[in-house]
N, C-alpha and C positions, 0 to 999 in steps of 0.2 A: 080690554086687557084683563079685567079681575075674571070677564066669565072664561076667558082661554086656560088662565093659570088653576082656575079650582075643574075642569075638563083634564086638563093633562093631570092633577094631583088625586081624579078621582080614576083615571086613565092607570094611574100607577100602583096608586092601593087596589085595587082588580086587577093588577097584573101578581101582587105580591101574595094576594090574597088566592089564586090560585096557584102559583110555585109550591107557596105553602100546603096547603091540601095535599097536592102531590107526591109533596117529602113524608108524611105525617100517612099518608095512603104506605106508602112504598114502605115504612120503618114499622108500621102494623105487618104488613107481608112480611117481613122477617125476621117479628118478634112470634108471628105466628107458626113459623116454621123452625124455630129454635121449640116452642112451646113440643111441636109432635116431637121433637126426636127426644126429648125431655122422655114425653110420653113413652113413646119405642122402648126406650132404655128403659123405664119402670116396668113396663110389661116384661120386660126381657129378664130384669134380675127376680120378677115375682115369680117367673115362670123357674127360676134356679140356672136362668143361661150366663149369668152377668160375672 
């Protein structure tokens, strides 16, 4: 019984522990694409278009 419950508890933290990556993966992706247009727009008022 103790080895099934620490199997499913170690079953569970590896299921969480990749959700998480995933979130932390994806919220890079769209801190990095807020970062370009960031960019765009400084190039753009440097250039005197802004």
């Amino acid at each position: 019984m103790k080895k099934r419950f620490v199997v499913l508890l170690m079953m569970t933290l590896f299921s969480i522990g990749l959700s998480a990556c995933n979130t932390v993966a994806g919220a890079g992706k769209d801190v990095q694409k807020v970062g370009e247009k960031v960019e765009d727009k400084a190039v753009d008022c440097k250039d005197g278009r802004c």
